[in-house]
N, C-alpha and C positions, 0 to 999 in steps of 0.2 A: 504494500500500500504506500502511496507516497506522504510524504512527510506531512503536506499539507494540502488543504481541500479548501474553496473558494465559495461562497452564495454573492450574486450581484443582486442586486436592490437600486431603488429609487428612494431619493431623499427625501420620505418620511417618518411619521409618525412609529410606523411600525418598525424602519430598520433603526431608529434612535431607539425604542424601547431595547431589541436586542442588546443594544453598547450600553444600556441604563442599568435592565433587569438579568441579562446572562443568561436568559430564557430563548429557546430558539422553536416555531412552530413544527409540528409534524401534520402535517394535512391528510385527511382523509380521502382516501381513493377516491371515492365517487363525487369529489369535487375537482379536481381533477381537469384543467381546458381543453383537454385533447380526449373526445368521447373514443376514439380509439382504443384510450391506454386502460390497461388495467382489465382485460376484457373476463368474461366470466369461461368457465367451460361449455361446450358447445352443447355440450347434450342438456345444459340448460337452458341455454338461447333458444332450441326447440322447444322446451316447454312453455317457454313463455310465448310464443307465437300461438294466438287464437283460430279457431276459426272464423274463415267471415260471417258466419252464424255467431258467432259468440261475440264478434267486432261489434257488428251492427245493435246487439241486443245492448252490450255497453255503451254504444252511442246514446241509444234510445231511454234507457233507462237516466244515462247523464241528464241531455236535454229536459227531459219531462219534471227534474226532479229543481233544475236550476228554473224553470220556467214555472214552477210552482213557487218557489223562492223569491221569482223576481227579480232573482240576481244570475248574471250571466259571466262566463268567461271570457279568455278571449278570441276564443275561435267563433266561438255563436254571437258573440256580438259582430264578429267580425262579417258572416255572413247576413245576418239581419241588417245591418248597416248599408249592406252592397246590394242588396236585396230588398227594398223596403216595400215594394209590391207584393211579399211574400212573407212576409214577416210576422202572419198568422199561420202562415199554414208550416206546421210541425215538421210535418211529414218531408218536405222540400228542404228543412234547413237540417235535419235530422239526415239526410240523403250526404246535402252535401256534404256536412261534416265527418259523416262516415268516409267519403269518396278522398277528403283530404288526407284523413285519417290513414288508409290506405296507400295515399300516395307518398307519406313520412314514413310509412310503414311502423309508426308510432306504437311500441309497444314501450319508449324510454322510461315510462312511469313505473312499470313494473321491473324494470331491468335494476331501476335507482334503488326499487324496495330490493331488489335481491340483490345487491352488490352491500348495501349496506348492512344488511345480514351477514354476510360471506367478510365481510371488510370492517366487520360493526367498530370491533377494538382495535385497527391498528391505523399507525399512522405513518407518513412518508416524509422523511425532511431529503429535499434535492441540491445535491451541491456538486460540484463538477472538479476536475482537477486542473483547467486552466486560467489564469490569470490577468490574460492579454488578447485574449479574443475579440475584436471587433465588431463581431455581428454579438457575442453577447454582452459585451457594454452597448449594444447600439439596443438590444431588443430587452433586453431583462435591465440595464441601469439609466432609463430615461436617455439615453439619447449622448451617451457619457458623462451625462451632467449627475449621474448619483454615485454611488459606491458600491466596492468589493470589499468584502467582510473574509476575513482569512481566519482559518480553525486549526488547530493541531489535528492532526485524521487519528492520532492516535485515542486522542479524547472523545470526537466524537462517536470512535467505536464503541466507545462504553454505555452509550447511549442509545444503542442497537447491532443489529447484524448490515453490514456494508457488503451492497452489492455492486456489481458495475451493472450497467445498463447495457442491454443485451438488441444490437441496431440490427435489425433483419428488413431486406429487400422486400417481402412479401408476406402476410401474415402468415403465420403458423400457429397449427393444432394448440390450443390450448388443455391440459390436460390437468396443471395445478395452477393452486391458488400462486403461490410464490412466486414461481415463472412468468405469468402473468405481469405481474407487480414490475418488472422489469424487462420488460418488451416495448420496444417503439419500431415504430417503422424508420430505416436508413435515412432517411430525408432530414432527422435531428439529430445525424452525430458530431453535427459541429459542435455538440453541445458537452460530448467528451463526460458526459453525467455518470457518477454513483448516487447514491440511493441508501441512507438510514433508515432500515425500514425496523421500526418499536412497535413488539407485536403487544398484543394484553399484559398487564399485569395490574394485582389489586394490591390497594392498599385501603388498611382496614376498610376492607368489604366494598371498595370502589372505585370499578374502573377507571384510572385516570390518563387514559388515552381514546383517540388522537387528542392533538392540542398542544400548549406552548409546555416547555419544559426546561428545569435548571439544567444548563450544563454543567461540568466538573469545572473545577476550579482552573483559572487559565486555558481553557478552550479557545478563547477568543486571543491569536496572536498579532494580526494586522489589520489595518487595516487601508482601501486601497481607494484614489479619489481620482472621478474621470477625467481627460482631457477638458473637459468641457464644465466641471462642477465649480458653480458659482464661489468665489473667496464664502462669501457670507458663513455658505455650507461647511466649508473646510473649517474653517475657523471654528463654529459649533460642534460641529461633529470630531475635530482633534481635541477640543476643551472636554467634550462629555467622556471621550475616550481613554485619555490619560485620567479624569477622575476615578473612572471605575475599572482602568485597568492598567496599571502603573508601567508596567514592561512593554505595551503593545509597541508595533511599529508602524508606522505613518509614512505611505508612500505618494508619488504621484505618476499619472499615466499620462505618459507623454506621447504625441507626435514626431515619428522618425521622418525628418525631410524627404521626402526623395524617394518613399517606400511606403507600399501598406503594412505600417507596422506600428505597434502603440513600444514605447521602453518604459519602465516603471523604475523610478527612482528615489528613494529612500530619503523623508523628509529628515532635516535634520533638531530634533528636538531639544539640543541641549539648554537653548534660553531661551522655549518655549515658557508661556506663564503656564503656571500650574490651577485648576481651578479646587477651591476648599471644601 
């Protein structure tokens, strides 16, 4: 494993609590932006697929039951709306909603209940092992204007099992949960990602996973500022950093003339003010 593991952020709220609280999130799979990842096993994805018989009777029964209510979603208001010649008659908006229905091939509701079953207790923190990537200061740190947060990998193994991420061309068979959890299709391996993935565990008698978690003591060893991160930023964020973590290192991502290439170079802290 390499010495050290990288999370890019955008300067907020949330990556200041990290440097504040020493707490780092583990997210739950089925939040997850990429409806791709984390897929379930197959012979459940069959079960979850209805028949059109059974599609339409949960259309129907939806419809009838929001229209007693009074209160509509957004797909039925969407057609009542478009449709306002028709907007008694049940049966026409109840068609069409099935027909879109079908055409999303919309079973995601039932997919989320059962991923979240299958995934109830565990959580995912993503961090990768490069530093100077381009596209991921451009896509994950605002535009280079946020930060790289630099971890011991040794620490945060202690915090779970570290996987790497497993890039394949084409999908494949999914047969376990685990496998799953780290499978993307090749099109993100610039993204170079491992995967702390913190399965269950209780403390007195409750689940305290996914969600934000302490790390060990000095986990947090750097930390890295984009080409583009406003002084303002810098300045707060090397103040909160040096207060709650006295050894960290403070870099900056520089533009190589002449090259696509970012250099990071090591701020120099010695008469840095200190904050109380």
């Amino acid at each position: 494993m390499n010495h050290r593991l990288y999370k890019y952020a955008s300067a907020s709220e949330r990556s200041l609590a990290i440097l504040q609280t020493n707490q780092i999130y583990f997210c739950p799979p089925v939040d997850f932006n990429d409806p791709f990842e984390c897929q379930l096993p197959t012979d459940v994805y069959e079960q979850l697929k209805l028949s059109p018989a059974e599609d339409l009777a949960n259309v129907t029964r939806a419809y009838l039951m929001q229209e007693q209510q009074g209160k509509f979603d957004a797909l039925f208001i969407y057609i009542r709306e478009t449709n306002p010649d028709l907007i008694n008659d049940s049966d026409y908006i109840i068609y069409k909603a099935y027909e879109y229905k079908i055409l999303r091939q919309s079973y995601s509701g039932s997919e989320n209940n059962f991923k979240k079953i299958f995934f109830e207790n565990t959580g995912i923190l993503c961090v990768t092992t490069e530093n100077d990537s381009i596209l991921m200061w451009s896509h994950y740190a605002c535009n280079h204007k946020g930060i790289c947060i630099e971890f011991d990998a040794g620490k945060l193994a202690q915090m779970g099992e570290v996987y790497d991420v497993n890039y394949v061309p084409a999908f494949e068979e999914v047969y376990d949960i685990n496998g799953s959890m780290v499978m993307k299709q090749d099109c993100w391996s610039y993204e170079k990602e491992k995967r702390v993935i913190k399965y269950a565990w209780v403390t007195e008698g409750k689940a305290e996973n996914p969600g934000c978690h302490l790390m060990p003591e000095n986990t947090i060893t750097g930390l890295i500022f984009g080409c583009k991160t406003p002084y303002e930023t810098i300045h707060e964020y090397t103040g909160i950093a040096l207060k709650h973590h006295p050894d960290i290192r403070i870099y900056m991502a520089e533009r190589v003339p002449a090259k696509f290439k970012l250099e990071l170079k090591e701020y120099n802290l010695s008469n840095y003010p200190r904050l109380i």
